[in-house]
N, C-alpha and C positions, 0 to 999 in steps of 0.2 A: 453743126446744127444751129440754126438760126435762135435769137435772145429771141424769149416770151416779150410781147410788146409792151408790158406793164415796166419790166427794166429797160427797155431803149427810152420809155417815157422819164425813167429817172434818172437815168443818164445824161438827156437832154436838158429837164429843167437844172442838175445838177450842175450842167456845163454853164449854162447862160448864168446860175450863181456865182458860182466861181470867176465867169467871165466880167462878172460886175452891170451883165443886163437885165438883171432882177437884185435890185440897191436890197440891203438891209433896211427891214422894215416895210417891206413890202407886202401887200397882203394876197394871196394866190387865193385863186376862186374853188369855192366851197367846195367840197369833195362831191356833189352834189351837179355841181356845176360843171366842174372837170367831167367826170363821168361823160356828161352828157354831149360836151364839148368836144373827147375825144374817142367815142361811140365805145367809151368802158362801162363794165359791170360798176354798180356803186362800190362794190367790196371792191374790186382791182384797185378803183380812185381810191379807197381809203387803205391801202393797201403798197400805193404809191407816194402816200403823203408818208405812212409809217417807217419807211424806208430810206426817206429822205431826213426824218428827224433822228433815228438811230443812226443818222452820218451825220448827225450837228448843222446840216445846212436851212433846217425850219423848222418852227416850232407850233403847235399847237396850242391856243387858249381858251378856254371856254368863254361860248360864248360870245366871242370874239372872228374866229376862225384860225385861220394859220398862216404864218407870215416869217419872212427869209431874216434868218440868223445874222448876228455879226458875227466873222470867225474867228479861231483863234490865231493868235500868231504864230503859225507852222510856216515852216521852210521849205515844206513838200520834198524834204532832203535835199537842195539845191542853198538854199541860205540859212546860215547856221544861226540862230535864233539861241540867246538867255535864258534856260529854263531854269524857275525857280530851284533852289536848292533841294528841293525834294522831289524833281522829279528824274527818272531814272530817262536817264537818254541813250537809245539803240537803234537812233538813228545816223548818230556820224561815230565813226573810230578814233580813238585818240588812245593808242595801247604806251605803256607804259611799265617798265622794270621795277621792282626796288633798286633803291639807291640812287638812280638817274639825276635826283635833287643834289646829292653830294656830288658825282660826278662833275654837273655845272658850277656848284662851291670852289672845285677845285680846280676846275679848267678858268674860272672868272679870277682865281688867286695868281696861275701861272700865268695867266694873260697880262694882269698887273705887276705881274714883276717881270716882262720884256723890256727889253730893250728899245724895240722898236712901234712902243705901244704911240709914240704919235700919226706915225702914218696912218692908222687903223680909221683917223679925225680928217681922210683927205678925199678925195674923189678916187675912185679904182678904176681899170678898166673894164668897159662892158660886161664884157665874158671872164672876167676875174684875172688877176696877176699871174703872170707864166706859170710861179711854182705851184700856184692853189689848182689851176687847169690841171699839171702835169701831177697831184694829187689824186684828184677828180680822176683823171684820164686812166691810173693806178688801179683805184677803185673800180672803176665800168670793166677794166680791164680781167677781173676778177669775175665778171658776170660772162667770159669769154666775149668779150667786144675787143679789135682792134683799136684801143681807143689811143690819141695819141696829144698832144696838147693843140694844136691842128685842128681836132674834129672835135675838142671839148669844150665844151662853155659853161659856168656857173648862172643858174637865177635861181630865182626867189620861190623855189618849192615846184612842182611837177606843175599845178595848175598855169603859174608864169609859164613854163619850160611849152603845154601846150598851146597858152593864148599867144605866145612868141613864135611858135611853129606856124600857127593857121595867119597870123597876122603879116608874116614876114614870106613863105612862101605861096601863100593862095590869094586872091582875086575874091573880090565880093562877086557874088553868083555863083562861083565853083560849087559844083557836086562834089558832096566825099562822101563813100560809103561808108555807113557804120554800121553796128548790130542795132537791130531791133528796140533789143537791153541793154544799155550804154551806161559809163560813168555819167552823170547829169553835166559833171563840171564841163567837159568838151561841147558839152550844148549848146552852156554859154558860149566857150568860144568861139563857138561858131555863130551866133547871136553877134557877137562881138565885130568879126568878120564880115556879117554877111552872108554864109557861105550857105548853101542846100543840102541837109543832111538827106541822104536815101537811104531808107532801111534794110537791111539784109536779115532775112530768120534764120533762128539756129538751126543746125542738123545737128546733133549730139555733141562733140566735145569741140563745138567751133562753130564760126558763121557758114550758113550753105553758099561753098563755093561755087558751084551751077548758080544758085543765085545771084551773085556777084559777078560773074560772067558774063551772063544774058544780060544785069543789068549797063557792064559797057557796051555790048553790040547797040543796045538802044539806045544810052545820054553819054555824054561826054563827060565822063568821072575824069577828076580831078586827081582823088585822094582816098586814100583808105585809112580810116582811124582803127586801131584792133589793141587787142589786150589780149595776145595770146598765151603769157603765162598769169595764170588765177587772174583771171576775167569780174571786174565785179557790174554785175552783182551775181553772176551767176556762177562761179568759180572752177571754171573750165581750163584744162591749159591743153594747147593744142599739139599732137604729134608731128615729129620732124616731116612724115609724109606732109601732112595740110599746111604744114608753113613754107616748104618746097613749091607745094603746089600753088597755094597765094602767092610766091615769090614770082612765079611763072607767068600768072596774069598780070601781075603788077609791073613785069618788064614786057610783056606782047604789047599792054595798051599805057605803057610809059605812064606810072601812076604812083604819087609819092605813098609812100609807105609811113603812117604816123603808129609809132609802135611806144602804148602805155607799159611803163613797168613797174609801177609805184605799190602795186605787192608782189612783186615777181622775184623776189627774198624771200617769201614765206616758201615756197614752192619748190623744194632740195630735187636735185637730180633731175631739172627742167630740162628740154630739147634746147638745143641752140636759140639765140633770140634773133629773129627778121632783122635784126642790123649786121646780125654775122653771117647771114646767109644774102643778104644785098644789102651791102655796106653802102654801095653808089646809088641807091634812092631810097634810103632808111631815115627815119630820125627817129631816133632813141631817148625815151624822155624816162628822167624818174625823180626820185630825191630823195631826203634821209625825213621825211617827215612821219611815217609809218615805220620806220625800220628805226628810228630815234627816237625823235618829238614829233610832233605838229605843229609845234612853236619853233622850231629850230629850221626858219624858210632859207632851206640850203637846197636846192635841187640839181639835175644837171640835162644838157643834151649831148648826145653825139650826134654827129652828123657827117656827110659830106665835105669834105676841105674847102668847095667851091662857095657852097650854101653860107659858109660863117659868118661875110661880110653881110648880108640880108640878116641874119640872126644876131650878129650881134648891135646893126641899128634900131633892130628890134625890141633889144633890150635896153638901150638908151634912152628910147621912146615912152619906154614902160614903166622903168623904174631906175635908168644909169647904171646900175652895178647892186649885187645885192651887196646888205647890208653887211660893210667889213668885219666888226667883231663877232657876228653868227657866223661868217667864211670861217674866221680863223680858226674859230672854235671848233667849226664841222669838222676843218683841214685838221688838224691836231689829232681827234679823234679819228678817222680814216688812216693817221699815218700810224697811232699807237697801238689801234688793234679793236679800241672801244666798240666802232659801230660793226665788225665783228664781230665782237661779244653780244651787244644788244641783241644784233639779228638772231644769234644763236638761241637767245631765253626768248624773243616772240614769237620762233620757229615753235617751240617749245610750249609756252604758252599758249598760242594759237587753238594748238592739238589739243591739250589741256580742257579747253574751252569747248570745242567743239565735239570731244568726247562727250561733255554736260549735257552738249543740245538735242547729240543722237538719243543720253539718258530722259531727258525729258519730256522732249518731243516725238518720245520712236512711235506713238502714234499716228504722227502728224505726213504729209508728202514733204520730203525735205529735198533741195538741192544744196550743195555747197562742196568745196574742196576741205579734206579731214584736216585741213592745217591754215586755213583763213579763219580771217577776223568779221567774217559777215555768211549770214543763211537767208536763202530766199524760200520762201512757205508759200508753193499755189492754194490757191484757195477754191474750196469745193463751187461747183456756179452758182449754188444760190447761196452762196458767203458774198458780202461787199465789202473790197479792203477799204472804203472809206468808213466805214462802222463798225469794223473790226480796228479801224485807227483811234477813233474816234472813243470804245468803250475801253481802249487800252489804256486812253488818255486820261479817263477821269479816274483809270487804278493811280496815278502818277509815272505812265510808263511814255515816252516818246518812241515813236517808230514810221518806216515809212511806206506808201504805198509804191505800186509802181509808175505811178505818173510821171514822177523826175526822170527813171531810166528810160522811159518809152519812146521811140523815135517814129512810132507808125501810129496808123490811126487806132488800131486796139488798141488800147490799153487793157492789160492781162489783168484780172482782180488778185493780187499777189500782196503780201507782204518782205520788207526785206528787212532783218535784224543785224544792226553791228552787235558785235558782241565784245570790241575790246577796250569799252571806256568802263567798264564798271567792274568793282571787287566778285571774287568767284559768288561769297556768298548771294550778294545781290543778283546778280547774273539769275542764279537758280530758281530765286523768289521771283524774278521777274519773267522768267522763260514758264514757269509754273502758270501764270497768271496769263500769260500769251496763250498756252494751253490751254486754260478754262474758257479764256473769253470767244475764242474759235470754235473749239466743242461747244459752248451755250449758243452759238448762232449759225451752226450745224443744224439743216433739217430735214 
């Protein structure tokens, strides 16, 4: 069913805001005016302006008229932006254990009393020293990947691990199919690259494979990005059927396989992952920054045997080697059991969480997986997630819409909440308040 034309009109003027062709301070013609301008009801026009100032992009003054906002500094969930100390932020994840503080106490104490704490002070190679590889390689190993010191490479957090992938194997132009609803971060990378994202819509617990399909018969795809265990933001994880069945297109029309897995730890008793079902056009990205820190930019890839020498100039390019004393530290913990542990209490925690969300939002339409760190909330059609962002913000809550994730021309009015940077208490107070403020612009 097609939008009432009062929202494509504020959609529009909303775009050209955002796009910087209507400057701050600018003063838009009288509701009066508009009206007449764009053959609306005076009430639509005022109706239009209403709607645009409960999303903070204009404001009314008496007397005066109404004239375009400066905004604030949101990241639209793409750039992680300083929020004063008192505001509650659910729009990036940064989960964290008790104790995790002591843990690094103690791993910064054993590190100082090595022996070989000067090499730590030297250049490394690329893709990390043999034993930290065949570490790494241990570790994936565990996620049922062949992994072997060969096809393993260390960088600096899953985001490197994908802007290393697109940069190193694809062509500026290349088509790579994504979902619709993507990590925002591969967007950059593709930004980065050059590259042409084409959208793919969901069918239930996965991108529509007939979509994907038809879309090789017609352009010359590249690449397929996917998240088939806990997908964010939608928190899907796909059956061994539909990752067989992508495996299939992806070898008929020879197309690299980029498979996120940077929550694919939250996710117990997952299907095999697309680099163990085609190991020979997979790359397998993740890291310990969700299942550790966020601070702790330790990531990795698997890959191809062939692919490494491209990937690890890659990473030369980008950053020479991550940074040795975070490896060693990662490496340590990997070998003693640690980031085991860890994963084991955010598996844990996770669920914890998201039991809270079903308790206090079971009003609300939810999507999400019962054991992720993130819920995506569609919003009724005449809700707008910039207003509902917007009255969130002045409770002191950050959140974000679906713009960052959007890879098509819709964008869906949705909200998406992280839920694992802040204590239970807060969490509840603030999923509370997410509730009201949705219900009050419910009508």
């Amino acid at each position: 069913m097609p939008e009432p034309r009062y929202k494509q009109m504020v959609d529009r003027l909303a775009a050209d805001i955002r796009a910087g062709r209507l400057r701050p301070g600018t003063r838009l013609p009288t509701h009066r005016d508009l009206a007449s301008r764009e053959g609306l009801a005076l009430v639509t026009a005022t109706r239009v302006y209403a709607e645009l100032q409960a999303m903070g992009l204009v404001s009314g003054e008496t007397g005066r008229g109404t004239f375009v906002k400066e905004q604030l500094p949101r990241g639209e969930g793409i750039d992680l932006h300083a929020w004063s100390a008192d505001t509650v932020d659910l729009s990036f994840n940064n989960p964290s254990s008790p104790g995790q503080t002591d843990l690094l106490r103690t791993a910064l104490r054993q590190l100082a009393a090595a022996g070989d704490l000067e090499s730590l002070l030297r250049y490394q190679p690329h893709g990390g020293r043999e034993y930290e590889r065949a570490t790494a390689a241990r570790h994936l190993a565990s996620r049922g990947l062949a992994a072997t010191v060969e096809t393993t490479l260390l960088v600096s957090g899953a985001q490197h691990g994908l802007t290393t992938t697109a940069l190193a194997l694809l062509e500026p132009g290349d088509v790579v199919a994504v979902d619709a609803l993507t990590y925002p971060g591969f967007k950059l990378a593709a930004e980065a690259g050059r590259l042409e994202l084409a959208p793919i819509p969901a069918a239930g617990h996965g991108p529509d494979l007939d979509a994907l399909a038809a879309l090789c018969k017609r352009r010359r795809v590249r690449a397929v990005y996917a998240m088939p265990t806990l997908h964010n933001p939608l928190g899907w994880v796909m059956s061994v059927s539909r990752r067989r069945e992508l495996v299939a297109i992806a070898r008929h029309h020879g197309l690299v396989l980029i498979e996120d897995a940077a929550y694919a730890f939250l996710a117990e008793g997952a299907p095999p992952p697309l680099a163990s079902l085609a190991p020979e056009t997979t790359v397998y990205v993740s890291s310990l920054s969700k299942s550790v820190a966020t601070g702790l930019r330790v990531g990795f890839i698997h890959a191809p045997r062939e692919w490494a020498p491209k990937l690890e100039r890659t990473i030369r390019a980008t950053t020479w080697n991550t940074p040795a004393v975070m490896t060693a530290i990662a490496c340590g913990w990997m070998e003693d059991g640690t980031v085991a542990r860890l994963e084991h209490d955010k598996r844990r925690d996770a669920t914890m969480r998201q039991e809270l969300v079903v308790e206090v939002l079971r009003r609300l339409k939810r999507i999400s997986h019962p054991a992720s760190y993130f819920v995506w909330l569609p919003l009724a059609q005449e809700v707008r997630a910039d207003a509902i962002a917007m009255a969130v913000m002045r409770e002191g809550i950050a959140v974000s819409t679906a713009l960052p994730f959007s890879t098509s021309a819709h964008v869906p009015h949705a909200i998406r909440l992280a839920i694992g940077s802040v204590d239970m208490v807060t969490l509840r107070r603030s999923l509370e308040t997410v509730a009201k403020v949705i219900a009050d612009q419910t009508y």
